[in-house]
N, C-alpha and C positions, 0 to 999 in steps of 0.2 A: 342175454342182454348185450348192447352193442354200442361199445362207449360213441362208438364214431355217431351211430343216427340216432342216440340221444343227445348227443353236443349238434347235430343237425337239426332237430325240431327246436332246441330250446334256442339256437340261434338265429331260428325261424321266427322265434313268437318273440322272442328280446326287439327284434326287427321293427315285427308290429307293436307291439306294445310305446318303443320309442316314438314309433310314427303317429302315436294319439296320445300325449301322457297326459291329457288335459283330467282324468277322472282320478290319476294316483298324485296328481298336485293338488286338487281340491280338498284329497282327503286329508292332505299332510297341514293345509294352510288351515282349516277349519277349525281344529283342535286350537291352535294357536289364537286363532281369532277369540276364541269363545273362552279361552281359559282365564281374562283378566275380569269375567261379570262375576266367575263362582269362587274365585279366591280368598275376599273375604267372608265368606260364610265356611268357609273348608277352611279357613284359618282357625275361628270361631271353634268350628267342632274338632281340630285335633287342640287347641289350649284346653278346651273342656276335659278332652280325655288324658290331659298332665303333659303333654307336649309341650317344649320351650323351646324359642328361636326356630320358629316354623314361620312361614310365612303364606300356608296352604297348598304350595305347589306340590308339596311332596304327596296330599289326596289328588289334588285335582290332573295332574301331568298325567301319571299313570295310566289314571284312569279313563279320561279324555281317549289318550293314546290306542290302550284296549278296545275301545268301545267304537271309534272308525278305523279300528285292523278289523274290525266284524262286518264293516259298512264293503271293504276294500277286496270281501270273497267273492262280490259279484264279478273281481274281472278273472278270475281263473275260472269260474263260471263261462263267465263269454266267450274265454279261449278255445275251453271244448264244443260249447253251440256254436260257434262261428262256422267252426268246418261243418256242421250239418249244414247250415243256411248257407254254407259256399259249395256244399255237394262235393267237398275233397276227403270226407271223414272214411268214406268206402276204398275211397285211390290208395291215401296213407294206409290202408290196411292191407292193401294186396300189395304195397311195394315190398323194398327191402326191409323198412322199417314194421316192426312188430309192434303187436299192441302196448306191449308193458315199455316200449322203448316209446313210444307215442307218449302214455299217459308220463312216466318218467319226467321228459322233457319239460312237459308244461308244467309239472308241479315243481321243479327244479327252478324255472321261472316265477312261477306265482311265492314260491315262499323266497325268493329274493324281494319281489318285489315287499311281502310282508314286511321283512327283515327291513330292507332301508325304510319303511315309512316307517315304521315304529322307531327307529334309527333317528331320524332327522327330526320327530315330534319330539324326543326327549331332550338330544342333542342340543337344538333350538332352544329348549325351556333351561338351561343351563344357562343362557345368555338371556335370552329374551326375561323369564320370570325366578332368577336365580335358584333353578331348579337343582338342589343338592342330594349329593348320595355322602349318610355319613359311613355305610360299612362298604362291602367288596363290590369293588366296580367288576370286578370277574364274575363273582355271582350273580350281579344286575345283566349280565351279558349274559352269562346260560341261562336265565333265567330269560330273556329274549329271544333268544334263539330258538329255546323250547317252546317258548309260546306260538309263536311264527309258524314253527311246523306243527303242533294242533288247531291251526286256524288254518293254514291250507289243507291238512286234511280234511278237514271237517269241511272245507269248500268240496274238494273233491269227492267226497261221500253224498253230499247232495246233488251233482254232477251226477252220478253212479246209478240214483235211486227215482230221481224224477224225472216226468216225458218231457219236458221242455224248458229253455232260457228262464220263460217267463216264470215259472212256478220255483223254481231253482233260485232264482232272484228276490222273488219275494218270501219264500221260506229262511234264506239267508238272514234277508232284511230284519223279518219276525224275530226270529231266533236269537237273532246277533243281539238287537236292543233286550230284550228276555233278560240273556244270558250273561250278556256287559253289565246290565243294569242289576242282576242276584249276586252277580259276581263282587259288587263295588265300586262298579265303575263312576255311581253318583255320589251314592255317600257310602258310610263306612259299613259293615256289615254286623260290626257291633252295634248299632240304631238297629237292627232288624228287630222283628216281632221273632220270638223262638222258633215256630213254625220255619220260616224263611232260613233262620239260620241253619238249620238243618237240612233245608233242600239247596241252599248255597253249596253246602259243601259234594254234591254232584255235579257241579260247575265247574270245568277247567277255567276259567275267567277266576273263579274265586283263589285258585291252588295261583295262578298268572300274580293277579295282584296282590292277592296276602304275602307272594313273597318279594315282591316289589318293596312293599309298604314295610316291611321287616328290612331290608336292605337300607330304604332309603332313610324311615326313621331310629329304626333300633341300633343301626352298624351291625347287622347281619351278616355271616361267611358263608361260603360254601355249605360249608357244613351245616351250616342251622336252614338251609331249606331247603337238604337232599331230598327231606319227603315230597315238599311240594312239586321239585324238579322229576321224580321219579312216580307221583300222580300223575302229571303233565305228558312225561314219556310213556305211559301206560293207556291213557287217552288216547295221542295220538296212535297208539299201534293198534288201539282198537277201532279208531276213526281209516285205519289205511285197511286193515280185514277187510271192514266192512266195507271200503270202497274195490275194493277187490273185486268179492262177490258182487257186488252189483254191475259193475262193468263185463262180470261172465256172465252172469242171470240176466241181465235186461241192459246187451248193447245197445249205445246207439246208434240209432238211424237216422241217412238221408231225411232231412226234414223236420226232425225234433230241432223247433224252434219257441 
């Protein structure tokens, strides 16, 4: 690996990505927009569940947030179809640049990009919906962090495995709602029917926000949600395998669009 031409691809795609940010503004304004219709019924259901001085944000932010970091895989998607449909995916690979310093770069970029949107939804909802954390803001942060990097892999693993943009996009699309939505991202996963609850818990979305939800309502520490943090890290390392393998079994090619 070659720090120089992977700090050269990712400064390549910062470049681009800068130069159109109109799809990672959308997804950051959206949440915000939508989050002041579901807050009193998310109020509603954490007073039910013995919750006091809640005011809904601490269901509805989170989970908002999670649920367009799912919407926000199609642009590390795009990154790598772009150079097929720009015919440069072959040039980058015969240059000096190597494939793992190729893929490197972009995922380097795409989980930035994760990181600030998830960032700036929360952030926001501290002012905008007096969105509160009463335990570790440390923990609320590796707990972001981790999340961020099993949403870009898991972007990059559909990258890896399908022949084109278009299928890669709309698998994302699928998936991400599925997955946000068993995870928590609408309502609580205590409301689940048993069945549910137990296919939740193969959801990184659910390991994401149950330790959100522990954070923001219990005063949760580090400590109380190594497990989720170390489900989450275990995820992703099997979301990066498997993008691996697919980028050695079934490159792409010129044209996969």
């Amino acid at each position: 690996m070659s720090i120089k031409q992977v700090y050269a691809v990712a400064k390549l795609n910062t470049r681009l990505q800068l130069g159109d940010p109109t799809v990672p503004l959308i997804l950051m304004l959206v949440p915000l927009v939508m989050a002041p219709f579901m807050l009193p019924a998310a109020k509603i259901q954490l007073l039910a569940q013995g919750y006091v001085h809640v005011n809904g944000s601490e269901q509805v932010i989170p989970g908002l947030a999670v649920l367009f970091s799912f919407f926000s895989i199609q642009l590390i998607i795009q990154m790598f179809f772009d150079e097929t449909t720009w015919n440069t995916w072959n040039r980058l690979q015969v240059s000096a640049t190597s494939l793992g310093d190729i893929i490197l770069g972009k995922v380097v970029i795409a989980y930035l990009i994760q990181v600030i949107q998830l960032t700036v939804v929360l952030l926001a909802s501290t002012w905008l919906f007096r969105f509160r954390i009463t335990g570790s803001w440390w923990a609320f942060v590796l707990v972001v962090l981790t999340f961020a990097a099993v949403l870009t892999l898991f972007g990059t693993l559909l990258v890896s495995w399908t022949p084109s943009a278009n299928v890669a996009i709309s698998l994302s699309n699928l998936l991400g709602i599925l997955m946000a939505g068993l995870g928590g991202s609408l309502s609580p996963t205590s409301t689940f029917p048993a069945w549910a609850k137990h296919l939740a818990r193969l959801d990184p979305a659910y390991w994401g926000l149950s330790a959100m939800h522990r954070i923001s309502l219990g005063a949760a520490g580090v400590s109380d949600v190594r497990n989720d943090l170390l489900v989450l890290l275990l995820i992703a390392a099997a979301f990066g395998i498997l993008s691996l393998a697919g980028f050695r079994y079934r490159p792409l090619k010129e044209g996969d669009d």
